[in-house]
C-alpha positions as CSV (number, residue, x, y, z in Angstrom):
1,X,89.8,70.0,71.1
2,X,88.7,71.1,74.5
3,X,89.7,67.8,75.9
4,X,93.8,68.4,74.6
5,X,93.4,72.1,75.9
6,X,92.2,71.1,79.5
7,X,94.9,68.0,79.7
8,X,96.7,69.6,82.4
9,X,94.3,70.5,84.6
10,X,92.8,67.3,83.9
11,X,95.6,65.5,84.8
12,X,96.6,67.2,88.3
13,X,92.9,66.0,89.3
14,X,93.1,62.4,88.0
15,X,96.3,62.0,89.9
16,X,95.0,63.5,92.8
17,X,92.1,60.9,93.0
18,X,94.5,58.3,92.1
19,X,96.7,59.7,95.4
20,X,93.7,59.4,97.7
21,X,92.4,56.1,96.3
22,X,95.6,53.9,95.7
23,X,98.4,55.5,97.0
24,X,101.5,56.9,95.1
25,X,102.8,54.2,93.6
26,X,100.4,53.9,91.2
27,X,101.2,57.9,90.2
28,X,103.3,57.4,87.5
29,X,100.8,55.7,85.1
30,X,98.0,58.5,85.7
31,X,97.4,60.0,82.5
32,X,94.7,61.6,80.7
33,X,94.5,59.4,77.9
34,X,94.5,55.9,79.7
35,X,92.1,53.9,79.4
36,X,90.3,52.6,82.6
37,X,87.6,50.3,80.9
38,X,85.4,49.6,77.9
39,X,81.6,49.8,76.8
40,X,80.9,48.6,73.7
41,X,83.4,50.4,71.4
42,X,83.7,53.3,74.1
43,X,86.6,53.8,75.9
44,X,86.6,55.5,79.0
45,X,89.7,57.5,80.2
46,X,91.7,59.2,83.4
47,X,90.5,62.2,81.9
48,X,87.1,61.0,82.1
49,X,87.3,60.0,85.8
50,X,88.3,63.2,86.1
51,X,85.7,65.2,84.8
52,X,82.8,63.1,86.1
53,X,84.9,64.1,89.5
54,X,84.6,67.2,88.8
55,X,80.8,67.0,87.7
56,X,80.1,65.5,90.8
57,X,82.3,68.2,93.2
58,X,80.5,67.9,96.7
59,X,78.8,64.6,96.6
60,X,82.0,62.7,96.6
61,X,82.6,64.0,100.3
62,X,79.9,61.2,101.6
63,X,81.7,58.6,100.7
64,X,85.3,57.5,101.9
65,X,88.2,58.5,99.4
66,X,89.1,54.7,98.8
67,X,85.3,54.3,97.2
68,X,85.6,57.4,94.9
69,X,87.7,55.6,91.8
70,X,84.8,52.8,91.6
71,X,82.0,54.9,92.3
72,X,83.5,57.2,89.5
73,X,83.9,54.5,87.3
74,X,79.9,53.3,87.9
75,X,79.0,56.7,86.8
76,X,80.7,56.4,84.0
77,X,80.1,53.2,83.0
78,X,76.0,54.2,83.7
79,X,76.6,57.1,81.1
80,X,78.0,55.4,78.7
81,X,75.3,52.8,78.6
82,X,72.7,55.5,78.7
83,X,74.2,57.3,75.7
84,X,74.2,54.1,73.8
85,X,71.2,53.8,74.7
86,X,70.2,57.2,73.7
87,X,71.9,57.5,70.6
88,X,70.5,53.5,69.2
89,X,66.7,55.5,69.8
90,X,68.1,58.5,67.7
91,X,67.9,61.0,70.4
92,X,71.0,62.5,69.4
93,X,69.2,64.2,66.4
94,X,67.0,65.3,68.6
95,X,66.7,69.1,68.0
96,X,66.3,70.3,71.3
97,X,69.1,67.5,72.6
98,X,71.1,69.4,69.8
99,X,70.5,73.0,71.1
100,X,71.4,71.6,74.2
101,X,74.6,70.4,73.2
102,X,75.3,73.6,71.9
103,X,74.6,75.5,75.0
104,X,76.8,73.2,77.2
105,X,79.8,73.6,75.0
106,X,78.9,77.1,74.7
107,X,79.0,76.9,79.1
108,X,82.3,74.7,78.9
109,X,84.6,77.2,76.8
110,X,83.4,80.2,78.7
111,X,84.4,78.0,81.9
112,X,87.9,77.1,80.1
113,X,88.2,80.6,78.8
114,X,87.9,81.9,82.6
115,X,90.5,78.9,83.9
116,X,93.3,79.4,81.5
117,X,93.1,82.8,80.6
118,X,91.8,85.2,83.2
119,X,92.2,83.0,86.5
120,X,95.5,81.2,85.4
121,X,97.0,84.5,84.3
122,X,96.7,86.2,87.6
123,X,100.4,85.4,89.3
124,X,101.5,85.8,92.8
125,X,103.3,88.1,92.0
126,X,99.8,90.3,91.0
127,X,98.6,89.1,94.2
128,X,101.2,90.9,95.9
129,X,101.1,93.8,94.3
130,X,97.7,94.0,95.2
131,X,98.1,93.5,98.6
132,X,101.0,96.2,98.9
133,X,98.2,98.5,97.2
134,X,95.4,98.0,99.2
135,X,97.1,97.9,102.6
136,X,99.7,100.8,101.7
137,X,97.8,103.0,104.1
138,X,96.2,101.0,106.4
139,X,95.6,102.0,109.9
140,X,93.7,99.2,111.7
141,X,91.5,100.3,115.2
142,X,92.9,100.4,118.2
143,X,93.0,97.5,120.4
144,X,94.0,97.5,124.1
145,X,95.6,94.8,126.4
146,X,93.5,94.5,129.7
147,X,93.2,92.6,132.5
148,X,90.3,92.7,135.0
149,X,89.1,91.4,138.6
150,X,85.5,90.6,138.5
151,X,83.5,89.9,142.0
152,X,79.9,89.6,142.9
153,X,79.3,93.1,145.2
154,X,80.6,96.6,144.9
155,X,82.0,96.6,148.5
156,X,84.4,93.5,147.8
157,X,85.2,95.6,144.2
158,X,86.2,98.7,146.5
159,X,88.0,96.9,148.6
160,X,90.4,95.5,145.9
161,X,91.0,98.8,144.1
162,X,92.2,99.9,147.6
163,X,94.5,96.9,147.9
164,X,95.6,97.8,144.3
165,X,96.3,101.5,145.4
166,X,98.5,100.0,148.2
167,X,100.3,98.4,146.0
168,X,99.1,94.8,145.6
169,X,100.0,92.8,142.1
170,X,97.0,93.0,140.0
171,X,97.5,89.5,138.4
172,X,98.2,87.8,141.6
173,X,94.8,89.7,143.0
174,X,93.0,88.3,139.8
175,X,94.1,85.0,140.7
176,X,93.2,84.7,144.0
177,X,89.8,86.7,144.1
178,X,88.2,86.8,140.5
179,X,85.3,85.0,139.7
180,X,85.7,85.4,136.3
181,X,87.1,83.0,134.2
182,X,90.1,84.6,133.0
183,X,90.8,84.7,136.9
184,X,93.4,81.6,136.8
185,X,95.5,83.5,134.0
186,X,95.8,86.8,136.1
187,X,92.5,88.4,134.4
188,X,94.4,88.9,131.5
189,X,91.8,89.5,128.3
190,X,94.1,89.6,126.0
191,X,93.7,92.3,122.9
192,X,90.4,93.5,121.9
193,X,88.8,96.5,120.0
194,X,86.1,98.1,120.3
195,X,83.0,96.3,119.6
196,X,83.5,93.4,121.6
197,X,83.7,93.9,124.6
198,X,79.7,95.1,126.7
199,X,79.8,98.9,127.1
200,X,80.4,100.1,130.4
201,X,83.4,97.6,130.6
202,X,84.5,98.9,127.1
203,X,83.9,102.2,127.4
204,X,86.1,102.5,130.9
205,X,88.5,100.2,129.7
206,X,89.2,102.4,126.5
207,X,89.4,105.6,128.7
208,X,92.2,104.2,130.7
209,X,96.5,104.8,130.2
210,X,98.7,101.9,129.5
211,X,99.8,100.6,133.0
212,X,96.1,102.3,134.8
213,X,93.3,100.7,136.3
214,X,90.1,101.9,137.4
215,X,89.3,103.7,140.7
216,X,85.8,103.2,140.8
217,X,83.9,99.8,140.2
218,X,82.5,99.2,136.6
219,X,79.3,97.7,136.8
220,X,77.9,95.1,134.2
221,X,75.2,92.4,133.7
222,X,78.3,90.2,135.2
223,X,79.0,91.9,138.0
224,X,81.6,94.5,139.3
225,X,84.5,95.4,137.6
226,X,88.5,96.4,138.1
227,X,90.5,97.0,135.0
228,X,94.0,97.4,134.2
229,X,95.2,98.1,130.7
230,X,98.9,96.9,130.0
231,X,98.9,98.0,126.5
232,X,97.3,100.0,123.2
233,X,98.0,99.2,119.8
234,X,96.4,99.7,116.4
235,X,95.7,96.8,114.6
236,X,97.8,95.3,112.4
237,X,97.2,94.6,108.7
238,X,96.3,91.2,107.7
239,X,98.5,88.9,106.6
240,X,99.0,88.2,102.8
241,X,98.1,84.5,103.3
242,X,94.6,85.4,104.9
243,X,93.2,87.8,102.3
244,X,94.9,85.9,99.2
245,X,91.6,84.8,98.2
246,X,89.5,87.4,97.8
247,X,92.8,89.3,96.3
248,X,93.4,86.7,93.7
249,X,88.9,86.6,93.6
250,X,89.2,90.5,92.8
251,X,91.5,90.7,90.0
252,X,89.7,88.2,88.2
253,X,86.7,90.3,88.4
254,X,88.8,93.2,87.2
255,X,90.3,91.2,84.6
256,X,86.7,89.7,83.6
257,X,85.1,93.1,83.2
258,X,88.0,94.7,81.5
259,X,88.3,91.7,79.1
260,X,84.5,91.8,78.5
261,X,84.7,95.7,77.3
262,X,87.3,95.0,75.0
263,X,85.4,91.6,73.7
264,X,82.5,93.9,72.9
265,X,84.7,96.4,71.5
266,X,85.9,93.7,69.4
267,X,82.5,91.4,68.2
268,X,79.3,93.4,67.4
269,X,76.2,92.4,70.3
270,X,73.1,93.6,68.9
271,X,69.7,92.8,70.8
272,X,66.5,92.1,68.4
273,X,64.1,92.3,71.2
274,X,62.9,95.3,72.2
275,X,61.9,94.9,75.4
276,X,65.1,93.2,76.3
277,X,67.3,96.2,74.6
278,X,65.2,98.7,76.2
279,X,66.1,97.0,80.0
280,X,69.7,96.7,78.8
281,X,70.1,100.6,78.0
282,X,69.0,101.7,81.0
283,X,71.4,99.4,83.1
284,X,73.9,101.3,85.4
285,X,77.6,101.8,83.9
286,X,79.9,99.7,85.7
287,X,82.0,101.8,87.9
């Protein structure tokens, strides 16, 4: 049953293996059901491939894509001689093998539960709505757009502003005399907010007009300062594609908890232990 209720999923990842193992034209056979090989009276499918791929998440990424079909198929093969094994020793009718069993089915609906019908049910068009919401308002920091001469002494850093004052190009002067090594592109910093930049240089930089630069030197642990803003902005809002993720993360924690009331609602949870009851009484109430 939870095999023919995961098929799709299933599916997109055995092709997906398939695509990086043996290329596309072997696509069209990829399905669940087909069987890859044989052990004992055990078959073993796609859809097996597929979940042992699954299983093994991460660890695949050490080996090259063209080994993961056989290395899949190893583990496969290794667990189904192991269960033989297993189940000819009686181990099946183990008791705790049995509670076991339970509690990983138990795990493997909750997990199918949370695919299909909480995570699968979220659309992009709930993502967008979401993002229209939480940005509706948003007013991001302001950022400036600032260039700046940096040299060694205060007398060569006076000596520019007064060059500046007489009219000089401040790019062109950021070119030739900066040390810096935004000097080549005309000292140009591009935009920054607050935060990022040391503080003397931030906090003069901040304080000046689109299209000013300062009179007097700014000082810093790299050495003497000119800066011209060109520009102030506030931020913009992020785009959709960038904070997707944690949109689509969000409403699934919404839709969890709100999903969870209503279960509760719905099945009666009663705690025998009394310890255990007391500590879940005094729990917060989710806000």
């Amino acid at each position: 049953m939870l095999r023919n209720s995961m098929r799709r999923p299933i599916k997109a990842l055995a092709v997906s293996i398939m695509a990086l193992t043996l290329g596309s034209a072997s696509l069209s056979a990829a399905e669940p059901d087909d069987v890859v090989a044989k052990v004992g009276d055990a078959v073993i499918t796609e859809a097996d491939i597929a979940f042992a791929a699954q299983d093994l998440g991460q660890e695949l990424q050490r080996f090259p894509a063209a080994q993961w079909r056989q290395l899949l198929l190893d583990v496969m093969i290794d667990m189904e001689l192991l269960a033989l094994a297993a189940k000819n020793d009686g181990l099946d009718q183990d008791p705790d093998f049995k509670k076991q069993l339970e509690f990983l089915e138990l795990r493997a609906l909750r997990n199918a539960y949370l695919g299909q019908k909480i995570n699968a049910s979220i659309t992009d068009a709930d993502v967008k709505t979401a993002y229209d919401k939480e940005f509706a308002e948003f007013e991001g920091p302001e950022e400036i757009n600032a260039r700046h001469i940096l040299v060694e002494d205060k007398a060569a850093a006076e000596a520019l502003i007064a060059e500046l004052d007489g009219g000089a190009d401040f790019a062109e002067l950021a070119k030739e005399k900066s040390t810096g090594p935004s000097g080549p592109n005309g000292g140009d910093l591009g935009y920054f907010a607050k935060g990022q930049m040391v503080p003397p240089f931030e906090e003069a930089a901040f304080a000046l007009e689109p299209g000013s630069f300062t009179k007097e030197p700014v000082e810093t642990q790299f050495g003497w300062h000119i800066i011209k803003v060109e520009d102030k902005r506030r931020q913009e809002k992020p785009a959709l594609d960038t904070v997707e993720a944690n949109l689509r993360q969000q409403l699934a924690r919404e839709r969890y908890e709100a999903r969870m009331v209503e279960l509760k609602d719905e099945y009666a949870v009663e705690i025998l232990d009394e310890q255990l009851a007391n500590a879940d009484a005094e729990k917060p109430a989710a806000e």
